[in-house]
KOLVO-677278 format. One record per residue (C-alpha): x, y, z; residue in one letter. Coordinates in steps of 0.02 Angstrom, whole numbers, padded with zeros to 5 digits, always signed. Each point is the difference from the previous one (the first is absolute). Layout:
// residues N
XYZa ...
END
This chain:
// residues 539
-02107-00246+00713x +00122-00008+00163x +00188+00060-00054x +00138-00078+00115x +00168+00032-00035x +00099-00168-00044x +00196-00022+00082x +00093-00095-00150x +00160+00008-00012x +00129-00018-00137x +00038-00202+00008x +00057-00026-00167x +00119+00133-00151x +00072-00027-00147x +00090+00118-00110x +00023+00000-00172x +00142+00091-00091x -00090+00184+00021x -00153-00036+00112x -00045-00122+00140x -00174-00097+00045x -00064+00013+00185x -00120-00124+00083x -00101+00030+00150x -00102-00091+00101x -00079+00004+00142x -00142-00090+00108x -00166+00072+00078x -00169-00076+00072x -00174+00090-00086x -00177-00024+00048x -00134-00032-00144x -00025+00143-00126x +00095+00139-00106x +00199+00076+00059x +00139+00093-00061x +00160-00062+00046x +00114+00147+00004x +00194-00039-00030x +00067+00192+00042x +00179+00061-00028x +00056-00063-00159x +00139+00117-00102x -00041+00113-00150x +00136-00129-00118x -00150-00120-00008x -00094-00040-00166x -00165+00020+00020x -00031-00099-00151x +00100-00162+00087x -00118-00028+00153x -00084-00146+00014x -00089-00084+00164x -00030-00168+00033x -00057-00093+00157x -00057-00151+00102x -00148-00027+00105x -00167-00094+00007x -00149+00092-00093x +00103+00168-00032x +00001+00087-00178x +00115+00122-00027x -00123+00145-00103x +00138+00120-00040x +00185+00072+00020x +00010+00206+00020x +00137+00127+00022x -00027+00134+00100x +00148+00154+00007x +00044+00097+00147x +00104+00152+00015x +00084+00016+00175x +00114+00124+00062x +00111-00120+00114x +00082-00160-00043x -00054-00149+00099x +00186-00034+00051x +00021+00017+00214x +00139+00066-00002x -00072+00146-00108x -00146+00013+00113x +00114+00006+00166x +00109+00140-00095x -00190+00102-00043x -00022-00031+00192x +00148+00055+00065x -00036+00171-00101x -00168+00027+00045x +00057+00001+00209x +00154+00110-00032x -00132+00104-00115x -00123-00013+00162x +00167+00068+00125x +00013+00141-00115x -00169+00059-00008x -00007-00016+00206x +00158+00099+00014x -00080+00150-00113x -00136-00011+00100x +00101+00018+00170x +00092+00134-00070x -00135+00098-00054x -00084-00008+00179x +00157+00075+00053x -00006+00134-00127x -00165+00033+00084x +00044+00016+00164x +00140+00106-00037x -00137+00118-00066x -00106-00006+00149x +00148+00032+00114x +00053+00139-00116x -00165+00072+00022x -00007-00027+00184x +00160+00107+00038x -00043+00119-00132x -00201+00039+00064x +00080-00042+00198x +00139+00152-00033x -00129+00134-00066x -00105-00034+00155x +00163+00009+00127x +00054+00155-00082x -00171+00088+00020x -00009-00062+00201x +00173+00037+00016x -00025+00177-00056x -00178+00028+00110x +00125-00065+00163x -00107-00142+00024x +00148-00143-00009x +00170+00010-00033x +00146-00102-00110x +00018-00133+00149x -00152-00074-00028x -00002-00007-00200x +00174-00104+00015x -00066-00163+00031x -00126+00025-00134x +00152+00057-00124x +00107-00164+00073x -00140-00113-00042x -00025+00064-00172x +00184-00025-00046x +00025-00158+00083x -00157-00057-00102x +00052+00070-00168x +00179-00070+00015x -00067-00184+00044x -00116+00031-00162x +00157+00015-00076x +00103-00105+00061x -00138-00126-00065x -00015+00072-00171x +00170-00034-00020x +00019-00189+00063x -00158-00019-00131x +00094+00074-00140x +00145-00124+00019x -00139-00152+00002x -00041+00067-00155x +00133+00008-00103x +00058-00167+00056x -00168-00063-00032x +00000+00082-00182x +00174-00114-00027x -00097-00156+00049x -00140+00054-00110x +00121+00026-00140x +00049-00168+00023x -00128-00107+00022x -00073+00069-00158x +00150-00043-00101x +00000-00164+00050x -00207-00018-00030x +00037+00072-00171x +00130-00114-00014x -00096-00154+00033x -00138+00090-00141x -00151-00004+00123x -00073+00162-00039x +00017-00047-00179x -00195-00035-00061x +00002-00176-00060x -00121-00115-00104x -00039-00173+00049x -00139-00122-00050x -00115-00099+00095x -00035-00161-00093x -00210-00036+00039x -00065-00179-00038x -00171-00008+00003x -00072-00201+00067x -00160-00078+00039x -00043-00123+00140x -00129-00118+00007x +00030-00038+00175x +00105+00044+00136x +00181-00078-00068x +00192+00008+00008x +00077+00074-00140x +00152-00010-00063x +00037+00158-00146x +00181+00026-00119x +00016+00161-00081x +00141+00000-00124x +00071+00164-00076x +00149+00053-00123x +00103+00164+00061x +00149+00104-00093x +00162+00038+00047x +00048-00174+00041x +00124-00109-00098x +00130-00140+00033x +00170-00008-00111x +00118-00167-00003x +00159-00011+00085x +00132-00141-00049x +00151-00078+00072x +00092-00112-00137x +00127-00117+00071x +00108-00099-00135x +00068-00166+00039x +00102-00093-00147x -00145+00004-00127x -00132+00033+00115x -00083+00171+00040x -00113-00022+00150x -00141+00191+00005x -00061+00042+00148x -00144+00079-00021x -00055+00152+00102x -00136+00131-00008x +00020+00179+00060x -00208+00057+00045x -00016+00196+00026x -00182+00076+00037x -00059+00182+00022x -00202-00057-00013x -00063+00084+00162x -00021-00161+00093x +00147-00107+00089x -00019-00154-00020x +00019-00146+00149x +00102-00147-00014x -00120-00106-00091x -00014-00102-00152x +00108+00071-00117x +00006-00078-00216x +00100+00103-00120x -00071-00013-00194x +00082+00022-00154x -00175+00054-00071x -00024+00167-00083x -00180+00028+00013x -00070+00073-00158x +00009+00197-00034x -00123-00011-00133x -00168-00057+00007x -00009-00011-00218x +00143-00087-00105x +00118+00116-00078x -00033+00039-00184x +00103+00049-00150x -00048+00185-00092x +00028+00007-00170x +00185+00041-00043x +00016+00147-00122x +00140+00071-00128x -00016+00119-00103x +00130+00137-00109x +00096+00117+00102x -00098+00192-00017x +00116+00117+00069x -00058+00136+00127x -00035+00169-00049x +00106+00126+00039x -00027+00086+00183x -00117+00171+00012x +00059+00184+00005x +00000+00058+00165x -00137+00094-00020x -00120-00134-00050x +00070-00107+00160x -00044+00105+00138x -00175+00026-00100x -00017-00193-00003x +00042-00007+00174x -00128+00123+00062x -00114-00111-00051x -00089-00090+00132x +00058-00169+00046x -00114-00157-00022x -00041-00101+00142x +00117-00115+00075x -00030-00181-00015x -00091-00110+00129x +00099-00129+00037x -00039-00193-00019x -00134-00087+00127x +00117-00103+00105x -00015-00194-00052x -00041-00110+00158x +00111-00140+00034x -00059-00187-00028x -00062-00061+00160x +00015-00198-00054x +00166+00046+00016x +00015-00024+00184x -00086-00159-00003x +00013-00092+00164x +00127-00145-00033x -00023-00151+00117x +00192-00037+00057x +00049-00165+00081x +00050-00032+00179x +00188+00044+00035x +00114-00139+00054x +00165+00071-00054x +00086+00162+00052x +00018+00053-00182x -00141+00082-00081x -00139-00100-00086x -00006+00018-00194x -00160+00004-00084x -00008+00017-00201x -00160+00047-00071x +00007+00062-00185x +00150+00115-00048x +00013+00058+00192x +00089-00088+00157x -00062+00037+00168x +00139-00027+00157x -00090-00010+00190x +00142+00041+00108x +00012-00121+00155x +00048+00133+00124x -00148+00144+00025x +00087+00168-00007x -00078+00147+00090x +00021+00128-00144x -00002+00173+00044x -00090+00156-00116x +00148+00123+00015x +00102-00061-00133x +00109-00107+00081x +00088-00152-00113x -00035-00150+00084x +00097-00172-00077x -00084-00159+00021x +00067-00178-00059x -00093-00092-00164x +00106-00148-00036x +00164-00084-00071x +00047-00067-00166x +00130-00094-00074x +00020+00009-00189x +00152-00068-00103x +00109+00115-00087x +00089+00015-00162x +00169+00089+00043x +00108+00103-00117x +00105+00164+00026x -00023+00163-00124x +00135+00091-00046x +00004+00175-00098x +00184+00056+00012x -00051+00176-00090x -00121+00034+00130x +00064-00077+00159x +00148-00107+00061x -00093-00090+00109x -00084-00178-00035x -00190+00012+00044x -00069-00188+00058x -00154-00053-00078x -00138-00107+00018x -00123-00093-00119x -00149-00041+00123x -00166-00109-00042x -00108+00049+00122x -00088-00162+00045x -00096+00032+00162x -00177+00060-00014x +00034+00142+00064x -00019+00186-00094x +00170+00101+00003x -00043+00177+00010x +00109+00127-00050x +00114+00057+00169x +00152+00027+00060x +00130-00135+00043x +00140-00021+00113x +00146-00116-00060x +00098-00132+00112x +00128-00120-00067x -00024-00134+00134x +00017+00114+00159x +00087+00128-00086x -00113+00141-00046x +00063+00094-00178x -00113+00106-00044x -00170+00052-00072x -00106-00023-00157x -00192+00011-00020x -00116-00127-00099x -00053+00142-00165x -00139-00080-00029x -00158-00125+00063x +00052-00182-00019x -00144-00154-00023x +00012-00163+00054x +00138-00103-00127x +00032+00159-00093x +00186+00029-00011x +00087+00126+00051x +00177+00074+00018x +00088+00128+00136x +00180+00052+00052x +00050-00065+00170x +00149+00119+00015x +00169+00049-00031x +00156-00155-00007x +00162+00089+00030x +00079-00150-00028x +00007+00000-00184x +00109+00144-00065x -00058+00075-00152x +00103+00121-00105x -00031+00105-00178x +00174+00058-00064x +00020+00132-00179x +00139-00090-00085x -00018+00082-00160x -00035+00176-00070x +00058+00066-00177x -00030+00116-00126x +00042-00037-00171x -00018+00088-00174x -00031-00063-00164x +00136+00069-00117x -00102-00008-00168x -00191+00081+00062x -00096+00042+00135x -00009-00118+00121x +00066+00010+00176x -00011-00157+00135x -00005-00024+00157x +00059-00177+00118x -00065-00024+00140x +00066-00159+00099x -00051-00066+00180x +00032-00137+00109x -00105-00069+00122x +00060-00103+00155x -00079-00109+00135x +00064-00103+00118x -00080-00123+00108x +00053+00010+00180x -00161-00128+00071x +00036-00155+00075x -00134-00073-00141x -00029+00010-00199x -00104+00186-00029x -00085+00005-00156x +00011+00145-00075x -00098+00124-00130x +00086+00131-00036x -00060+00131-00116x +00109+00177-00081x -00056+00088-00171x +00074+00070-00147x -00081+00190-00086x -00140+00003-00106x +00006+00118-00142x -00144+00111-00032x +00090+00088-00174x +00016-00094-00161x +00176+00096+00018x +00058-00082+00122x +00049-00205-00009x +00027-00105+00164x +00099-00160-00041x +00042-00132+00119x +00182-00038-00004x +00030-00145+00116x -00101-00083+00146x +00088-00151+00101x -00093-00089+00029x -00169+00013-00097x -00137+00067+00102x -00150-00111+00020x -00143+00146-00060x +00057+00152-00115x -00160+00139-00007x -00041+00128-00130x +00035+00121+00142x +00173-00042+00020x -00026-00097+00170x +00119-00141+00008x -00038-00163+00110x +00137-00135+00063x -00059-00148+00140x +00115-00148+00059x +00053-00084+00150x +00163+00085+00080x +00080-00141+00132x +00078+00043+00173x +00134+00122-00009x +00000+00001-00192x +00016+00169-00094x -00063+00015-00190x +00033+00146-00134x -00108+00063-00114x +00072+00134-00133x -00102+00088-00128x +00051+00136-00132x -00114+00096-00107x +00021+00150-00129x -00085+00139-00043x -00015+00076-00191x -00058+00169-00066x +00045+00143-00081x +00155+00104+00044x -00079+00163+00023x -00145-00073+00092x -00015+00032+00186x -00072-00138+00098x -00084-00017+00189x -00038-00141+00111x +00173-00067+00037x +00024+00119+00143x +00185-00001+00091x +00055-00134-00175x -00048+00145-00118x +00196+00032-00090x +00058+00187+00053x -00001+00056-00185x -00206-00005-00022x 
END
């Protein structure tokens, strides 16, 4: 069995909301008989449980898919391996430069040995008459001239080196920067294929990796009754891999976690035992010298579903929005642009398509909590498209106002219903028009009016229909009686919890009033709580 390593490259991704499929493929001639097609380089986020191979050729049969790990100590980036370079010839300067100045050091022994064995023998032929100081001085000029040079040398090396040492320095922060000392794991992806005869063959490898998602994006532009959602998606991947600018199909999918369905335990009650009271002391630190049991193994780790990442055959595009494919509970989008996706993180925002759904427009108002009108929208959503939950920015024709976000996932004709912003234009106001304290002359009983008054006033060029919505206090003491006094008008929906509910039409520049009173009972000596900065001064 011959093995030949295969060039495929990535041609096709798509990403689900917290992992992404990759297809390879690539192309190779084999003569008759047994190979391994080696795939190298693919990241340590892949599932080994998610590869599957198929292929295309006359009389090949593909016997078997393997995974084969490899620890390396560099990354296979080039700009890593030029940094690792770069180090190793500074390294290689360095250990030349030692080596230049230890010859050096050497010579400065021999010459110190020279003029110290050449001076003994002067001295002795000096004293015996047989020469005299003349003719040592050249020998003594020659020495110094020598060791000086040897110095002079030892010293230009010594500056190399230290500014060598900062170059070192720095070329290895910016290797360990770029992580290329760091060991890393990566997988080489083996398929195993027979050939009857000498044939072209065509093989696709397709994988699921981690740390990859994609998270919608909105614009939503209102026009009279109209809200028109762009809809964007933001892709970020840390996998290992970048990925070209190729085929590109966002899914709505969530491939299963579990390979059993979930079951139901039995649901227990039973009477409340109450602990025993703690130990002495003394029969805690006895307890606790006690060896400690084992700890627990943790659970094997469940494999994900590999029909999951079925391969989904998408039409051709024609259109520059994104295809839409439903199959089941899931939607699949195949962006028309390819976007070259990088593995470091980066967002990348990519175009999916445009709706326009009709809109059921009415304004909230909740004077106690805010003084502004909030505009909101009653949506069908009746494209085919799945609304994920993501944030939203808000335009009012070209005006943009603000954002919300969609809270939740929203099917196909499921209804649905979102703020699109603050309208100034309709003045809200919650006035205290009332507060008394009164006592009962015959018994017990003290009371307590309350009165507000709520305004609004429609400053629109058009009829705002309005639901505005205030409350009156609950009592949680048999003590204590809350009575409604007066309400003008009515409100459409009275709770048990006190929340109080008005909606009608308010024409241009037309102002309405709505006055309530209500009056609280109990006991004289009774001290009450929840009415905050209304609470009279005497309790």
């Amino acid at each position: 069995m011959t093995t030949l390593n295969l060039e495929a490259p990535i041609v096709a991704v798509t990403v689900f909301i917290d992992r992404g499929r990759i297809t390879r493929r690539g192309n190779i001639h084999l003569s008759a008989g047994e190979h391994t097609l080696v795939i190298p380089n693919i990241p340590n986020t892949l599932d080994p449980e998610s590869i599957r191979a198929t292929g295309r050729g006359v009389g090949i049969r593909i016997l078997g898919v393997d995974l084969v790990i490899r620890y390396v100590s560099e990354t296979p980036d080039v700009d890593a391996k030029t940094l690792e370079k770069q180090l190793l010839d500074l390294q290689d300067k360095e250990a030349a430069l030692n080596d230049h100045d230890t010859a050096e050091c050497d010579r400065i022994k021999l010459l110190e040995s020279l003029r110290d064995s050449s001076g003994a023998r002067f001295a002795k032929t000096l004293a015996t008459g047989k020469t005299s100081i003349d003719s040592f001085k050249p020998i003594a000029q020659y020495l110094t001239d020598e060791l000086n040079a040897v110095y002079e040398r030892r010293r230009a090396i010594a500056v190399q080196k230290r500014e060598l040492a900062r170059e070192i320095e720095a070329a290895k922060n910016r290797l360990d920067q770029a992580g290329a000392t760091t060991s890393t794991t990566w997988h080489d992806v083996e398929v195993a294929v027979e050939a009857t005869a000498e044939a072209d063959i065509e093989l696709e490898v397709v994988y699921a990796v981690s740390d990859c998602s994609w998270a919608p994006l909105y614009d939503a532009r209102l026009v009279d009754n109209q809200v028109t959602l762009t809809y964007l998606a933001e892709v970020t991947q840390e996998s290992g891999e970048d990925w070209p600018a190729v085929e590109l199909s966002l899914s709505t999918a969530r491939p299963a976690m579990r390979m059993t369905l979930p079951k139901l335990a039995p649901w227990y009650v039973d009477k409340y035992i109450p602990l025993p009271p703690p130990p002495p002391r003394a029969m805690l630190r006895s307890a606790m010298s006690v060896a400690a049991p084992a700890p627990m193994q943790p659970g094997a780790f469940t494999p994900q579903d590999a029909h999951a990442y079925s391969v989904v055959e998408l039409p051709e595009m024609e259109f520059e929005e994104a295809v839409v494919e439903t199959s089941g509970a899931a939607v699949t989008y195949r962006v028309a642009r390819p976007v070259a996706i990088a593995s470091d993180g980066t967002p990348h925002k990519t175009m999916v398509t445009t709706v326009t759904l009709a809109a059921t427009l009415d304004y909230v108002v909740v004077p106690k909590a805010a003084t502004e009108a909030y505009l909101r929208a009653r949506i069908v959503n009746t494209s085919s498209l799945m609304l994920l939950p993501g944030k939203a920015q808000v335009f009012h024709g070209a005006e943009y106002v603000g954002a919300m976000r969609l809270p939740r996932t929203i099917a196909p004709n499921e209804e649905f219903e979102t703020q699109l912003g603050i309208e100034d234009r309709i003045k809200v106001e919650r006035e205290l028009t009332e507060r008394a304290t009164t006592k009962t002359i015959v018994g017990n009983t003290q009371r307590v009016t309350i009165g507000y008054k709520l305004k609004l006033t429609n400053n629109l060029a058009t009829q705002a229909h309005l639901v505005v919505s205030d409350q009156i206090p609950v009592s949680l003491s048999p003590d204590i009686k809350v009575k409604v006094q007066d309400i003008q008008p009515r409100p459409a929906e009275q709770t048990e919890k006190g929340l109080l509910k008005w909606e009608f039409d308010l024409a241009p520049a037309a102002k309405r009033e709505i006055p309530f009173t209500f009056v609280l009972e109990y006991p004289r000596d009774l001290k009450i709580t929840g009415l905050g900065s209304l609470e009279p001064a005497e309790l």
